[in-house]
Structure formats: structure tokens, C-alpha cells
N, C-alpha and C positions, 0 to 999 in steps of 0.2 A: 631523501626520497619521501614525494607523500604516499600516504597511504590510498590504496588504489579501493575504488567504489567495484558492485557490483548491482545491476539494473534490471529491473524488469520494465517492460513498455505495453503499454497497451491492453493488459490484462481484462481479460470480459471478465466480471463477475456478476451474478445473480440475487436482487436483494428486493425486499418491500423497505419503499422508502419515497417518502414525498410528505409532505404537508395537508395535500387536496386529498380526497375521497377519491376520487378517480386514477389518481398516482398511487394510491395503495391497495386497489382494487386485484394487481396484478404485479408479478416481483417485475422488476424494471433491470435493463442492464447497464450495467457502470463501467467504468474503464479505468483503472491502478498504474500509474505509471509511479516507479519506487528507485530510489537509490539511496544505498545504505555502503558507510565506511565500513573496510573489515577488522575488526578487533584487533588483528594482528598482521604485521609485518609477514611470515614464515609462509605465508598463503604464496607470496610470491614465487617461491622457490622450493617448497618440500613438493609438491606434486599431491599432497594427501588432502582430501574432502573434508578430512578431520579438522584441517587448520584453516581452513575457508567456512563460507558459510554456503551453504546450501537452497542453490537457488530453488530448487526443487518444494523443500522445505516451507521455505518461505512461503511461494505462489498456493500449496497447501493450506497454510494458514490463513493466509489472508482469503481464501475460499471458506476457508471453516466460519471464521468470522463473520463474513457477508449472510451465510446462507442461516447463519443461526440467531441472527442478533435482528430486528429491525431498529428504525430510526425514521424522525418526521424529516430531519435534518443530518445537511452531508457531516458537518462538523463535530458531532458525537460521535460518529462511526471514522470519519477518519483520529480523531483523537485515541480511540479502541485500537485501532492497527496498529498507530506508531506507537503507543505506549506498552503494547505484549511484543510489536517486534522488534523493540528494544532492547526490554527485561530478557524475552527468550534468546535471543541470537545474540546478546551484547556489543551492541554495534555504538560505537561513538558520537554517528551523526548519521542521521536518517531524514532523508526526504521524501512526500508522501503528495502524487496528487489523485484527488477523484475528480472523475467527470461523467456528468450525466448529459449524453448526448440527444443533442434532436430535443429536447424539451420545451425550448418554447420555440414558435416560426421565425425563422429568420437569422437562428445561431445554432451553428455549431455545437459546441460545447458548451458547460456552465458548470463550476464546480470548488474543489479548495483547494489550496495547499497547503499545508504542514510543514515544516523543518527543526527539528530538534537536536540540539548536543552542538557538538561544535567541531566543525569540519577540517581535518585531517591535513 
């Protein structure tokens, strides 16, 4: 059996971040879309939060982070996520995208992706 992911989609978060003067003039909203292996197997079958990891948590953090950290650039700040919501939650493989929507005319989104460890 693998080991089953748990996901966050779409997360607004609230951050000063950009390159230009005018990008940092005002926090800007980003979008966290996350999936992270769970440490363990027993998540599947004890029914306890204790053996899972806590989505809750997680979306917590990754707010705490945004709202207290700035950055010119997406790549230091998603680098910051994956690397504390690994140590703190111990998750084997973590993927990480940010998106800064509507930013330039004509697209959608624009943004990174991250993946670390080695998936389950």
C-alpha cells in the first residue's frame, strides 16, 4: 500500500512580495496549493489526529509564514514553507506550488513549484 497524501488547494494567502516598487507597495494575494506524504501508515486506520497530520495546522502555518516574512521573489518563500513544513510535520515528500495570480495581462497565474523527499 502507498502511502496516502493529504492536500490543501487553493489557499489565499496575504504577503508583500514582488521585485517592482508598486508590487510591494501593497501585500498581494497568493494561492498555496500543497500535498504532503504522511509519516505514517496508522493514519489510515486508528481514526486519531495524533497519527495524521493536521490539516488545520499546516494552513496555520503556512499563513504564519506568509504574513511575517517578506520576499522580492516566489522562490525564497516557497523554499521557507517546504523546509519548516517538513522539519515540523515530518513528512517524507512534500509538494509546494505558489501562484501569483493576475499579475501580468494576459495570464492567469505565474508562479513555482517545489517537491522535496521522495514520494511514498
Amino acid at each position: 500500500m502507498t502511502a496516502p497524501l493529504i492536500f490543501i488547494e487553493e489557499m489565499k494567502v496575504e504577503t508583500i512580495i514582488g521585485v517592482s516598487d508598486w508590487e510591494r507597495a501593497l501585500p498581494q494575494i497568493l494561492l498555496v496549493d500543497l500535498e504532503m506524504a504522511l509519516p505514517q501508515i496508522t493514519s489510515t486506520t486508528s481514526d486519531l489526529v495524533g497519527d495524521t497530520i493536521d490539516y488545520a495546522m499546516v494552513a496555520e502555518r503556512i499563513k504564519s509564514i506568509t504574513s511575517s516574512h517578506t520576499f522580492k521573489l516566489l522562490e525564497p518563500l516557497a523554499h521557507l514553507i517546504i523546509e519548516t513544513l517538513e522539519k515540523e510535520f515530518k513528512s517524507p515528500w512534500l509538494k509546494l506550488k505558489i501562484s501569483k495570480p493576475h499579475i501580468l495581462p494576459q495570464v492567469k497565474a505565474l508562479g513555482v513549484i517545489f517537491e522535496k523527499g521522495s514520494r511514498p
